[in-house]
N, C-alpha and C positions, 0 to 999 in steps of 0.2 A: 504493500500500500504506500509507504516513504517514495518508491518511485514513482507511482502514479501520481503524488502530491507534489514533488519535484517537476513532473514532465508539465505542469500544467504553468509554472511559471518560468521556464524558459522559454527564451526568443522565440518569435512567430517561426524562422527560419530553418530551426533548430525543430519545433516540434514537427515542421514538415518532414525534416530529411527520419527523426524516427517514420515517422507514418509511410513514408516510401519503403523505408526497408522491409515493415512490416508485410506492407502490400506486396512486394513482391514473392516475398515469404506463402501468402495466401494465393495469390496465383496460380504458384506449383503446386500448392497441397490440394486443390482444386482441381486443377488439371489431372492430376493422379487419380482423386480420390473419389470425383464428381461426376456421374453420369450424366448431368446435366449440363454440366458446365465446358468438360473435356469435349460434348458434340457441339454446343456453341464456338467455342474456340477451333477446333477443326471447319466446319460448318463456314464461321465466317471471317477462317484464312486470319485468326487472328495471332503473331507471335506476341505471344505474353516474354519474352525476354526485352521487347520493345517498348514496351509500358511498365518504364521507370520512374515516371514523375505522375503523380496526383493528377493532372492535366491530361494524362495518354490516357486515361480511365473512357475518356470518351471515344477510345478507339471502339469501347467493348457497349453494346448495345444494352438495353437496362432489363433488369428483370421486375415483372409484376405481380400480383397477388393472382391472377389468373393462371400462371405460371406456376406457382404454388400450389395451388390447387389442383390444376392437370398431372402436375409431374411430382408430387408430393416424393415418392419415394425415392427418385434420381436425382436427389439435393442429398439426401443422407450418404456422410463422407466415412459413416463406421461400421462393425459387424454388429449388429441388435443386441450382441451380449457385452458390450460397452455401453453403451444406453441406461440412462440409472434414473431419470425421469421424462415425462411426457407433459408438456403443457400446450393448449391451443389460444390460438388469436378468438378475439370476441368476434368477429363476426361481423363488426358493422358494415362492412359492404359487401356483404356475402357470405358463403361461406365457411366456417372458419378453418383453419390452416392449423393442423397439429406438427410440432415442433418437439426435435429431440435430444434432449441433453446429456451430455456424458459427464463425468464426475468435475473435469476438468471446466465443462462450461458449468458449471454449480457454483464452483469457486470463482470463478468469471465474474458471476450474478453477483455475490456475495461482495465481489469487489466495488462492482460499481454501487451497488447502493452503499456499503460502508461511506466510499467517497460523496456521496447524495448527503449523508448526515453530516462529513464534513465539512462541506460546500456551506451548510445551513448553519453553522456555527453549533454544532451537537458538539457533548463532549462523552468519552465513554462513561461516565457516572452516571449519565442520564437515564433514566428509564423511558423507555419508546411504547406508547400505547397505540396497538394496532387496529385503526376502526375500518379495516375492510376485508374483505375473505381471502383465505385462504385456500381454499377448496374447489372445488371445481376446474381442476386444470386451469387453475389463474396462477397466472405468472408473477403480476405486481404484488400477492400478498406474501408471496416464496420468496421473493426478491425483498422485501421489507425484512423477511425473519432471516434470510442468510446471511443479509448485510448486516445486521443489530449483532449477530453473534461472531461475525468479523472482527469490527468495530467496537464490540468489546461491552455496548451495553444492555442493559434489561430490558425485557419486550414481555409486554400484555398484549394477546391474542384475542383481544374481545371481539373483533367482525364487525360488521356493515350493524348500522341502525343501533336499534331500539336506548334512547337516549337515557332512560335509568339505570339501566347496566352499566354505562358508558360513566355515567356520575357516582355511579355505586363504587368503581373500581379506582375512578380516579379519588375519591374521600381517604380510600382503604390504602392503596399504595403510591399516592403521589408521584406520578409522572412528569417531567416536565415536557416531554414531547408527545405531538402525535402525529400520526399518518391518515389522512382521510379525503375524502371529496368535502370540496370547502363548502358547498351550500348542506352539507350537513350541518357545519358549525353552527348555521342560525335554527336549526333545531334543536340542537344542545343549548343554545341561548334560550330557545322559548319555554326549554323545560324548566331551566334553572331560573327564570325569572318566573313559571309558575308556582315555583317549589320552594319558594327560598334560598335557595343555592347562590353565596356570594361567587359567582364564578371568576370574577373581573382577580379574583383574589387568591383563585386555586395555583394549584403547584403545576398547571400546563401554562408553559411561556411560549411553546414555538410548534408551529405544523407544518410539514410536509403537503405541499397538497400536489393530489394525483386527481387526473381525470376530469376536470375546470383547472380555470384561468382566474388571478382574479387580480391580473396586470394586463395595462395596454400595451401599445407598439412605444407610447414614450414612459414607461416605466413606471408610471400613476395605478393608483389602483382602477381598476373597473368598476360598473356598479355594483356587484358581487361585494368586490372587495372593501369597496365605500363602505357598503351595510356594515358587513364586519367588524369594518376598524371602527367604526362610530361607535359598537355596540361594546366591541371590547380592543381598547386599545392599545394594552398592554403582551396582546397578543403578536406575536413576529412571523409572517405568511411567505413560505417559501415555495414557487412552483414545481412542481417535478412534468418534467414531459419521458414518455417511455412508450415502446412500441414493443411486440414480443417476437418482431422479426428481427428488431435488431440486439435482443438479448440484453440493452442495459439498457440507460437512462441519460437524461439532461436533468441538470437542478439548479436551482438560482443559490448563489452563495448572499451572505449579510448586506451585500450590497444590494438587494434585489432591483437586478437592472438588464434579467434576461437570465434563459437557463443557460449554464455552462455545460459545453460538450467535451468530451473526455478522449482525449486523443489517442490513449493507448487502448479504447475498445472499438471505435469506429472511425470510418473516413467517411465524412460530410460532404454531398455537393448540394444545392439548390438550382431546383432545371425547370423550365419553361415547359409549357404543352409539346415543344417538338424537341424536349432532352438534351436542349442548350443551356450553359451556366445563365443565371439572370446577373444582372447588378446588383451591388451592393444596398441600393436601395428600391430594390422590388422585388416583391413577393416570389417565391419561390418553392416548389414541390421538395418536401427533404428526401432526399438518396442516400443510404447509406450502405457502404461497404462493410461486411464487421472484422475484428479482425479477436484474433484469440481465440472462435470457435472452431468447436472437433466436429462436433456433430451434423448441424445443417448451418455452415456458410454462406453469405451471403453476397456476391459483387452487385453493385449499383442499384439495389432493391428501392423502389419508390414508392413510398410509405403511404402517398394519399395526401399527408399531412402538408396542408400550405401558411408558410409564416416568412416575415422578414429574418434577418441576420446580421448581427453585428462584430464586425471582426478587429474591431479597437481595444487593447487594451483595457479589462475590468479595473473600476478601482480597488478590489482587492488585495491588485496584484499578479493577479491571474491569468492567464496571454492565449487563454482558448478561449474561441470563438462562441458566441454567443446567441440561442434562438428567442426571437419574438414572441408573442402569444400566438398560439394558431387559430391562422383565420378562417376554417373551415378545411372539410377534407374534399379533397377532389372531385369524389365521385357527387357530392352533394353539393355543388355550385348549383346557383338557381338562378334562371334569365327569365326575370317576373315583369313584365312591362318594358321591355329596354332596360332594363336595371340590371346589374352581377350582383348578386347576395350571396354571401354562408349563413347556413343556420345562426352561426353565432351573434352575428348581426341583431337578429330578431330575438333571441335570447336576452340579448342587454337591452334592449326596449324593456320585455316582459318584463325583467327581474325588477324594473324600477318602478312598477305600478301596483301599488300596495294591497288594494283589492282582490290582485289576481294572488290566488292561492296555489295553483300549477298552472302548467300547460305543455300544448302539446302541439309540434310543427307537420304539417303532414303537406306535401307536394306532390302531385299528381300532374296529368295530362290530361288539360283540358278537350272542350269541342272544338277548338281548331287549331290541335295537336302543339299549343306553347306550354311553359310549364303554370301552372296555378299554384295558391299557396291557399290554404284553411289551418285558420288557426283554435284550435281547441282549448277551451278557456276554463279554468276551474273558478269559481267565484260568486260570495252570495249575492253581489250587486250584476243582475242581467239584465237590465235597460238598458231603453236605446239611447239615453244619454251616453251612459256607461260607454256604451258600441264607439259613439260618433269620438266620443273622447280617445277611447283606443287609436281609433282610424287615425284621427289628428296628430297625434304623436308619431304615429308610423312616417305619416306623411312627412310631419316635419324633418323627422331623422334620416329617414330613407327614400325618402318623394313619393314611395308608393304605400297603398291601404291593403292588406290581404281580405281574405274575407277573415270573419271571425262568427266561431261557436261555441254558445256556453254548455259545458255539460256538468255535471254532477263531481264535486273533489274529488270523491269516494273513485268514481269510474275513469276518471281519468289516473287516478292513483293506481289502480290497477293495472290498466296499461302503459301505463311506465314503467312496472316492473312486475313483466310477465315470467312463471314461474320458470323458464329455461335462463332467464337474461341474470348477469351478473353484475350489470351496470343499469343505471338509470338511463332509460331511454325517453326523449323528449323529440326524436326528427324521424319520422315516420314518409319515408319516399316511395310513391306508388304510382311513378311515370313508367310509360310504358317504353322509353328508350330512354337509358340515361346515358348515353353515349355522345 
């Protein structure tokens, strides 16, 4: 781990020439080991001796989630009796991709998230209270408990939800960290201000958050994150960005000023709709290479995931590059009136309109085949005040009005988290070409 914390504060120049070595390292192990990858490189006449520099990456064409899914078993680079676990992708655009780890990528995991806790100013005395699951072939709550036990501190297993538990345990053994989805937080707020609970005062000073954002593109909180901090300010909100193709993580260090990418696990590019690097200041698909894994390796995999990047020196110290909030995944871009939206967009309207108690985004193909938007509103207030008010805000923010329907809390609770899912789901896409 000392070298992993070294490599991140040497010269930009310096972490490149490790990261070439490494890559060329995976290359060959690739070529050897990869049924997939050996017929791409034969295929399209590619010599990998030739792609030395991070730049010749674009010699080698990118791999996809469809990719994954066709050819599942000609990415695995080991014999099935190295294999020590199995975890899959969630699913959101399609479906999911099981992935196979051998002991060596465990410890892999283990490293990057220890480095997630140091990035966030954790120390190992800390006690890390874990609010999201561990089970179900989920990678991120395996990755929280191998990193904790790396990094040397204690870990409470408590799981997703139910916020008495969650206060019961923090009363009992005083945590000062946790791991969770941040819009949980204001339900652990709601409880502890029905309940008495001085929270502002408990032994949790810092979280981890997976799975929401609750920073913009200039480092401010969102409205997510406004609530939060308004409600509890003593609180310190670290983002974690993580994908399970690429086996580890980004996390914003004390500075929160964008997640730090860890150069001794992946190679980073951000690529355009035709797999061209974008500029420094435009949006960009993340691609990652990974590098240290045995099992199922990865060259130029395009994660979906769209966000800006910052390649300036952190004020931490720190000299690895830097990801934005993601502004949507790919396959869920929406062209609603002449307009480009992500989901997320519409998300931070919602979250700021007090009334609404859930909702839900659903996208479809209209009667003359563009995309539509309905929006699914949980909330006791369904006038058509209520409506035109919604609309208005849309408009102001975004220029355009979706439609909007109120349904019942209860049922919209429901499906957001239907009994196979493992995440809140709030973007329901039911176009008939999303291509």
């Amino acid at each position: 781990m000392d070298n992993s914390i070294k490599l991140q504060r040497l010269p930009q120049p310096e972490i490149k020439a490790f990261q070439e070595k490494k890559m060329s390292e995976l290359l060959e192990y690739v070529n050897a080991r990869s049924v997939y990858y050996s017929e791409l490189f034969a295929r399209e006449n590619i010599n990998i001796a030739k792609v030395k520099h991070i730049e010749d990456l674009q010699q080698i064409p990118v791999t996809t989630k469809q990719d994954l899914q066709l050819r599942y078993s000609d990415f695995i680079c080991v014999p099935k009796s190295d294999i020590r676990d199995y975890v899959t992708t969630s699913g959101t655009l399609g479906t999911p991709v099981t992935f196979a780890d051998t002991a060596k990528d465990l410890q892999r995991l283990a490293l990057s998230e220890a480095l997630s806790y140091e990035f966030a100013g954790c120390t190992p005395s800390d006690i890390i209270q874990l609010m999201v699951t561990i089970d179900r072939c989920f990678m991120a709550g395996q990755a929280c408990q191998l990193g904790s036990l790396k990094f040397g501190s204690g870990l409470i297993r408590t799981g997703n939800g139910i916020p008495e538990l969650q206060w019961n345990v923090i009363r009992r053994i005083n945590p000062a960290v946790c791991v969770c989805v941040p819009s949980f937080l204001l339900k652990l707020i709601d409880f502890a201000a029905a309940n008495g609970i001085d929270y502002r005062n408990s032994s949790l000073k810092r979280v981890i958050c997976v799975g929401e954002t609750v920073r913009t593109n200039h480092h401010t909180y969102n409205i997510l994150g406004e609530k939060i901090h308004a409600l509890w300010p003593e609180l310190s909100m670290h983002v974690n960005y993580a994908s399970t193709e690429m086996q580890s993580s980004f996390n914003e260090c004390e500075k929160e000023c964008g997640t730090h990418h860890k150069p001794d696990l992946t190679i980073v590019e951000f690529l355009d709709d035709n797999d061209q690097p974008v500029k420094a200041d435009e949006p960009g698909e993340i691609t990652v290479t990974t590098i240290g894994v045995e099992g199922m390796p990865l060259v130029r995999f395009k994660t979906g995931d769209v966000c800006y990047h910052f390649e300036e020196p952190c004020a931490c110290g720190r000299n690895s590059l830097r990801l934005g909030p993601i502004l949507g995944r790919k396959g869920q871009m929406i062209k609603y009136k002449g307009t480009t939206l992500y989901p997320a967009a519409l998300y931070d309207i919602l979250e700021n309109i007090p009334e609404v108690k859930n909702y839900i985004v659903e996208v479809y193909t209209n009667t003359i085949g563009t995309d539509g938007i309905r929006i699914l509103i949980g909330s006791p207030d369904n006038s058509e005040t209520f409506i035109k008010r919604i609309k208005d805000l849309f408009r102001s923010k975004i220029r355009v009005a979706p439609d909007v329907v109120f349904e019942p809390v209860e049922l919209i609770a429901r499906k957001q988290m239907p009994p196979t899912s493992r995440k809140l789901i709030k973007f329901f896409d039911y176009r008939e070409d999303k291509a």
